[in-house]
N, C-alpha and C positions, 0 to 999 in steps of 0.2 A: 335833370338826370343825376342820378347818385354816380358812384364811383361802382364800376362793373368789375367783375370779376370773375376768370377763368380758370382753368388748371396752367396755363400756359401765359395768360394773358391780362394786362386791367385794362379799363379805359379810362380816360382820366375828361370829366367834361370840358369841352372847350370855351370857358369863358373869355368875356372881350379882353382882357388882360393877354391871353393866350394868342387869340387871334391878331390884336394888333404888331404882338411880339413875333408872329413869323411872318408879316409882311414887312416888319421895319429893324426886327432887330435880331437876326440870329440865335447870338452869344445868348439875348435876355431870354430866349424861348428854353434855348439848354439849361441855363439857370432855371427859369421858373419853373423847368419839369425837372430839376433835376435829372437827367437821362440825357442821350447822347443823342442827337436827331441827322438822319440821312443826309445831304446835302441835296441829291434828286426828292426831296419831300418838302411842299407836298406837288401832288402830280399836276402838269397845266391848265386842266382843266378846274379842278380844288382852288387851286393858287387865283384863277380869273374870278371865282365867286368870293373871294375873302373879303375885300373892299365891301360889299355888300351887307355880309354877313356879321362886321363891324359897325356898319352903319345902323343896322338893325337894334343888334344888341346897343349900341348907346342911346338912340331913339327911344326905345324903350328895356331898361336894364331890368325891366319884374320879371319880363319875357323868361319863363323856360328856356332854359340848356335842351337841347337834344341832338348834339354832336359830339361825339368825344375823339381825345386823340388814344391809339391802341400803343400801350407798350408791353413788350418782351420781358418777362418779369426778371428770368433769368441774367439776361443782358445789361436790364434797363435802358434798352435801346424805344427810340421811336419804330416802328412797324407797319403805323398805317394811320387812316384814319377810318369814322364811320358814325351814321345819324340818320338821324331822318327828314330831314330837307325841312327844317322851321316845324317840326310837330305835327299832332294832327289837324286835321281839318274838321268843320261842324259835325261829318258825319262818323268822327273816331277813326278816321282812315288815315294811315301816314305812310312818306315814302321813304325807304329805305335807302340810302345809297352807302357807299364804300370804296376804300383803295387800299391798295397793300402796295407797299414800298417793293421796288420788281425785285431787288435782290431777295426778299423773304419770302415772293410768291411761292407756289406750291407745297406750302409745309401746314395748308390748314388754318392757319391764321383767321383768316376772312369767312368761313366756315365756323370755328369757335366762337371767334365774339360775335354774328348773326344769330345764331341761337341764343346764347348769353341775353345780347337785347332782344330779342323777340320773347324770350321768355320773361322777362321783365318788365317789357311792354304789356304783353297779356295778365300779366300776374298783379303787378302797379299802377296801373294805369288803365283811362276809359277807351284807349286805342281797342278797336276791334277787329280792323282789319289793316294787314302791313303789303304795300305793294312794291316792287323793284321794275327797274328795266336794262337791260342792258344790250349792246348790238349782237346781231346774229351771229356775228363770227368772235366774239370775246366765250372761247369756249372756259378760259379759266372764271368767269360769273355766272357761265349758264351749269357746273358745273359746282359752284358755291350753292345758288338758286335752287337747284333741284338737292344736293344735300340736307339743307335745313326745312323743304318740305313746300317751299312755294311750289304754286299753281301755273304753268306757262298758258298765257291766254293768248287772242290771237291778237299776232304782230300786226306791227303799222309800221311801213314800209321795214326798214333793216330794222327796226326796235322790236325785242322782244319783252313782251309786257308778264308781269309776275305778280302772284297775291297769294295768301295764306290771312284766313280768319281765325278769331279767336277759339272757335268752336272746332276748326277743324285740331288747332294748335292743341287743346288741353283735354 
């Protein structure tokens, strides 16, 4: 993933360098972005897959970036994060996910840079189709989702399931 960019917004890709610096080392992570980062970032759920996510990338380091961390250009604050869960699949299918730090929620954030990478996805890349999900009552995602143009397809149980292809995107 290159380095993205917004009117409002970059993303900076998450390499293992990054990642192991926000499970083991605060201070390093401020350093190595330069930028100030939330203390509530990142969210429980982000924070439970990082172990993982590490292990991956050292496993194999050729491996594609496709998760970046979001900063406030203005602030140079941390803001969020957001990727697509390890790239696409054989079929150019990837999933989308994201979070915005709760203090920045509803300023559009998480709407800016979803567009940002889906147009970057379609336009760079063999990605052809980008899906999201998120729970029936998370009206601040299903409210991102339907902004940038995803598809609501049908749920499975409280999951609301989302897609947008390249054909419909360009």
């Amino acid at each position: 993933m290159l380095f993205l960019e917004s009117e409002r917004l970059r993303m900076v890709p998450f390499t293992l360098e990054l990642v192991r610096a926000t499970i083991e080392d605060r201070q390093k992570l401020k350093e190595l972005l330069q930028a100030e980062v939330p203390a509530n970032w990142p969210n429980p759920d982000f924070a439970e897959v990082l172990p993982m996510i590490a292990q991956g990338m050292a496993e194999d380091p050729s491996r594609p970036v496709w998760d970046g961390l979001i900063l406030e250009k203005e602030t140079n604050r941390l803001v969020g994060d957001m990727g697509l869960k390890g790239g696409p699949d054989e079929s150019g299918t990837a999933d989308m996910g994201y979070s915005i730090v709760p203090e920045y929620q509803g300023r559009g954030y998480a709407t800016e840079m979803a567009n940002a990478l889906i147009d970057w996805c379609f336009r760079e890349t063999d990605i052809v189709k980008i899906t999201a999900e998120c729970l029936d009552d998370n009206t601040g995602s299903i409210r991102v989702l339907e902004k940038v143009g995803l598809r609501r397809l049908a749920p499975e149980d409280n999951m609301l399931k989302w897609e947008i292809t390249k054909a419909e995107r360009v």
